[in-house]
Structures are given as structure tokens and as C-alpha cells.
Steps between C-alpha positions, in 0.01 A plus 500: 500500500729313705797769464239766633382288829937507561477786467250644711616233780831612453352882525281391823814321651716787468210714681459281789864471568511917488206505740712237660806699532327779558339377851861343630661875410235670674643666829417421857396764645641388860772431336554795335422714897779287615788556224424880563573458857820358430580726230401777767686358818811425262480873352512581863817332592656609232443826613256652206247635769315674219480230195376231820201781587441494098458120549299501836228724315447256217453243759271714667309508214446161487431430870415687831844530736552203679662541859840385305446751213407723775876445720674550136324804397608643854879398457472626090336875624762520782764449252407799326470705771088438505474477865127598590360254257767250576356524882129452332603186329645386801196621717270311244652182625293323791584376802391156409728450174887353591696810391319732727769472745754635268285775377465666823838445533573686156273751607674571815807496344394782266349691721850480756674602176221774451616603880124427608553288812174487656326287120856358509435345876112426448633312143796330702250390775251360280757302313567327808170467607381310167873306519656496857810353481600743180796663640614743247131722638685499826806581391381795309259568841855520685603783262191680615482474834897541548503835307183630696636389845224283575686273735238277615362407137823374390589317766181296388593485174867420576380225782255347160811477284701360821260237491479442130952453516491802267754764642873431562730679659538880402080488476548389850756789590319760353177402742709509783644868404139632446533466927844615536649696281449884510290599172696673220200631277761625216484182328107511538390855450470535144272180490345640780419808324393303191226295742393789670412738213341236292199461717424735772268297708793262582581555841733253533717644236490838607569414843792301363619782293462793791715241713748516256510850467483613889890260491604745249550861415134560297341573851297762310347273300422278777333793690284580187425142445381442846267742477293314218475188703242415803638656832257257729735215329734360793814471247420819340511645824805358601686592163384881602667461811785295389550781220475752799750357728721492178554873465484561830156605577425385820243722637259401219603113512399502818142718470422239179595234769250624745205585309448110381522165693848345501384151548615361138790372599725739244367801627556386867882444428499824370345654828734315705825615327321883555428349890881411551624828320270670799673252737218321604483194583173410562356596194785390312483127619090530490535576101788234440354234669182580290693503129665180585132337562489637120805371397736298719774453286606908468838540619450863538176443704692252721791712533317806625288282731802388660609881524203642676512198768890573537369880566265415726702332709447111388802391337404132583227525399665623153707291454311180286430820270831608470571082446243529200645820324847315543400174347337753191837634490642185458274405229623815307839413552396131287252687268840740432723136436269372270463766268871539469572305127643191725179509703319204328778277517604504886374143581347605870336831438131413396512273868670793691228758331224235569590445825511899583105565332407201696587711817355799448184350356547535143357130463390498105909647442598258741332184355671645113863544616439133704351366186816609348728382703388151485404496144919583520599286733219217581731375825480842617350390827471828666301641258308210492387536825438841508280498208313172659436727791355788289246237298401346897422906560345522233270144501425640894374858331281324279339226698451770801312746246283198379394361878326752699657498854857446401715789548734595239 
């Protein structure tokens, strides 16, 4: 009797410590959602696109996508080529969670690579609205508004990254060029093309790209494309008579010219150039003086303002005109140094080019090449002073737009 109670103890003992066993083996399941994550994410980076999305659906399984899941799902699908349900995954992730940033960054990203630039710049902006001081969404907004000629956006964006000590010298160079440098659209135009036949309804683009191609020998195109785009639009109108003047069509440059207001300030440089071909004078200065109110910093525009005063008679009156085309001049001359291959190392240059924008009012250029200089050279006390006297200007601007009364 005794043997058989061992035994059955024995027996029970051996059960418990199975049942035993049996609840320490059991698996976690949050454990098990997080080793397929890192099996996933490490399939990933190993590049294995495929046997990671194999892995992502078994955790799927086991749990609905978590923002996380949701960012590596998007960077697994765009591995594989997968990109309109990568850009769902990324969608799916809300404003609220920390990686939303970066997803609308990723989005914009694909959609620049997709040549899509108007989701690319509504991604890129909402990056930075949810993050501000990302600067890679600016950088990539750069790209965008540089290709599409949209000067006055990226000297916004160029100013933020300014601010944020994000661009260095040839960043700073190129911005300057975008002002004056003559355009060659070779480099551009297939891009261009790429942008504008992706999505129709971006102007921007198509502008961009009928630019391009009225500075080269597809005129034809440019005609044809012209046609498809919104006549009443001031800079499609001007590109029509830009395209016109181009082969020589001067009778119907002129009757496009007269049949719609030339008050935007590109079409009224255009009129006055037509004004000074018909030698006069009048309307010639009347037109310049109204497309430098549009953009003050146009060399042409000051050039040919200078030009029609000279014809009239007024070559005083001239000359501060003539002064201001010069000092452009001179800032091409620098803009021509520095992007010679010995152009970032001449010790002086970013004070001389400062110096020069500061002049002719290119203050956000100005306050970069200063920035420059002194981040060079901090003794560099004429720099110093020059770019004191553009943040007094600029503390002035401010407080005399926040106080009513105060002029500016």
C-alpha cells in the first residue's frame, strides 16, 4: 500500500511540474508582436523587402497596425516598388503620433520622385507645419520652387533655413544665381517635361516647362502647349508674348499686349521693351516704372527704365538707374568668381558679394553671404557692421508694422 501512495505522488508530482512547465513555456503574446517587429525591421535592413512583408502579415494577424507597424509597412511596400499602398500606410498615420512628421516627409519624397510636385509641396508643407524646424521639408521645398521659378517662395524657404544655420556656401550661391544668372533650361527640361506631363492641372510645372522650351528650339511645342493653358493668366500671357517676340512676331505681341491690362508687373516690362522699340518714351518709362513696383531688383527692368528717361531727354534723372544696373553687373562679375572651382576658397568674396546684395536690396542674400563672412572670419568688422545694419532695418520693419502710426 505504501509503494502505491509513491507512486501515485510521484505520478501527481510529475503532473504538476508538466502543468508547471507548461505555463512558464507558454508564449507572450506581446512578446511574441514585438520579436516579429524586429524580425520584420531586421528583414528590412537586410534588404529582404518581401520575406519582412511575410513577417508584417503574421503580425498583423495578431494585432491591428500600430502607427510604428504602420511607418514600416510604408518603408517595406516602397521597397518593392508598392508605392500607392506604401502612401496609404503612411496616410493612415495621424497627425498626433511622433513619426507623422517623417511620413509626410516620405510621402513627399515619393511623390517628387513620382514627378507629382503639387502632393509633393502640400506633403513638404505639412511636414513642416506638424515639425517646424525640420529642414530636410525645406530643402526638398527648395527643389520645387527653384525648378518651377517661383522666386518669392524660395526665398522664404531659403530665409527659414538661413535662420535655422542650415545652408553653406554653394546653397547660398545658387540663391543668389536664381537673380542673376541668365536661365539655361537644358539641364532642367527633361525634369520639366517629367513634372508637367504627370499631372496636367499643375500650372506651375507647365509654366516652368513652356519657359524652358520658349529658351530653346521646341517653340512648336511651346505654341501648342500654350494653347491648353488659361489665356486670362498674367504669366501665361506673358509667355505668349515672350514666345512671340522670340520668332519675331511683333505685330501679334503687341495686339496680345493690347487686348489685356499690363499692370502685372511682367507683362508691363514686356510693354515697355515694345514702347522703346516704338521709341517712346513716355510709355516706355510709364510701364518700367510700373514692373519695378513689381519687382525692384530686375536688372533688365532697371536698365530699360534708365533708357527711356535717357530718350526722353533726362539723363540725370537716369542716372541712379543706370548706378543700379551697374552695381547688378558687378554682382555678376562675383556670382561669375565664385563659381569658378577656386570660388569657395577666396577668403573676401562672401563679404564683397554681401556687401553688393546689400546695395541693391537683396537683404535675405545679403544677411547669408554676411553670415558667411563672419562665421569665416569673426573679426571681420565690416561685415559686421553691415549685417548689424540690416538686423536694425529689419527690427525698424517689424516694430513699424506692429504700431499703427509708424511709418515703415
Amino acid at each position: 500500500m505504501r509503494l502505491v501512495l509513491l507512486a501515485v505522488a510521484s505520478v501527481l508530482a510529475l503532473v504538476a511540474a508538466g502543468a508547471l512547465v507548461v505555463r512558464i513555456r507558454r508564449p507572450d503574446p506581446a512578446q511574441v508582436q514585438i520579436q516579429l517587429f524586429e524580425q520584420a525591421d531586421q528583414e528590412y535592413k537586410s534588404g529582404r523587402p518581401a520575406v519582412a512583408w511575410r513577417t508584417l502579415e503574421r503580425l498583423a494577424r495578431l494585432r491591428p497596425p500600430s502607427s510604428v507597424d504602420r511607418f514600416l509597412r510604408a518603408a517595406d511596400l516602397l521597397a518593392m516598388d508598392r508605392k500607392e499602398e506604401g502612401l496609404v500606410e503612411l496616410a493612415a498615420i495621424p497627425d498626433s503620433h511622433p513619426f507623422a512628421p517623417l511620413a509626410r516627409l516620405t510621402t513627399g519624397q515619393v511623390e517628387i520622385h513620382r514627378y507629382r510636385a503639387r502632393p509633393a509641396e502640400r506633403a513638404f508643407l505639412e511636414s513642416l507645419r506638424l515639425f517646424p524646424i525640420g529642414v530636410q521639408p525645406r530643402k526638398e521645398l527648395v527643389y520645387i520652387y527653384n525648378i518651377q521659378g517661383r522666386q518669392a517662395e524660395l526665398d522664404v524657404q531659403l530665409s527659414r533655413l538661413l535662420d535655422q544655420d542650415a545652408i553653406g556656401f554653394q546653397q547660398i550661391l545658387h540663391w543668389t544665381k536664381t537673380r542673376n544668372t541668365p536661365w539655361n533650361p537644358e539641364g532642367d527640361l527633361t525634369v520639366l517635361e517629367k513634372l508637367a506631363m504627370s499631372d496636367p492641372g499643375d500650372l506651375w510645372s507647365r509654366l516652368a516647362f513652356v519657359r524652358a522650351l520658349v529658351r530653346t528650339t521646341r517653340q512648336d511645342l511651346a505654341r501648342s502647349m500654350l494653347e491648353t493653358l488659361d489665356a486670362g493668366l498674367p504669366d501665361v500671357r506673358a509667355l505668349k508674348i515672350e514666345l512671340l517676340l522670340e520668332l519675331g512676331d511683333v505685330v501679334q505681341a503687341e495686339a496680345l499686349l493690347d487686348s489685356g491690362s499690363s499692370e502685372y508687373y511682367k507683362l508691363a516690362r514686356l510693354r515697355g521693351r515694345l514702347f522703346l522699340k516704338r521709341g517712346d518714351a513716355v510709355g516706355a518709362e510709364r510701364c518700367f516704372r510700373q514692373a519695378l513696383a513689381g519687382d525692384p531688383y530686375d536688372r533688365a527692368t532697371l536698365h530699360g527704365l534708365a533708357t527711356a528717361l535717357k530718350l526722353a531727354g533726362r539723363a540725370r534723372e537716369a542716372e541712379p538707374y543706370l548706378a543700379a544696373a551697374r552695381r547688378h553687373d558687378e554682382l555678376w562679375g562675383l556670382v561669375s568668381q565664385a563659381s569658378t572651382d577656386a570660388g569657395e576658397r577666396i577668403p573676401d568674396l562672401p563679404r564683397r558679394i554681401g556687401l553688393t546684395c546689400k546695395s541693391i536690396g537683396r537683404l535675405a542674400e545679403a544677411r547669408a553671404w554676411l553670415s558667411l563672412a563672419i562665421k569665416r572670419d569673426p573679426l571681420d568688422s565690416q561685415s559686421q557692421q553691415a549685417l548689424y545694419e540690416l538686423r536694425e532695418a529689419n527690427d525698424a520693419k517689424s516694430t513699424s508694422q506692429r504700431t499703427p502710426g509708424i511709418a515703415g
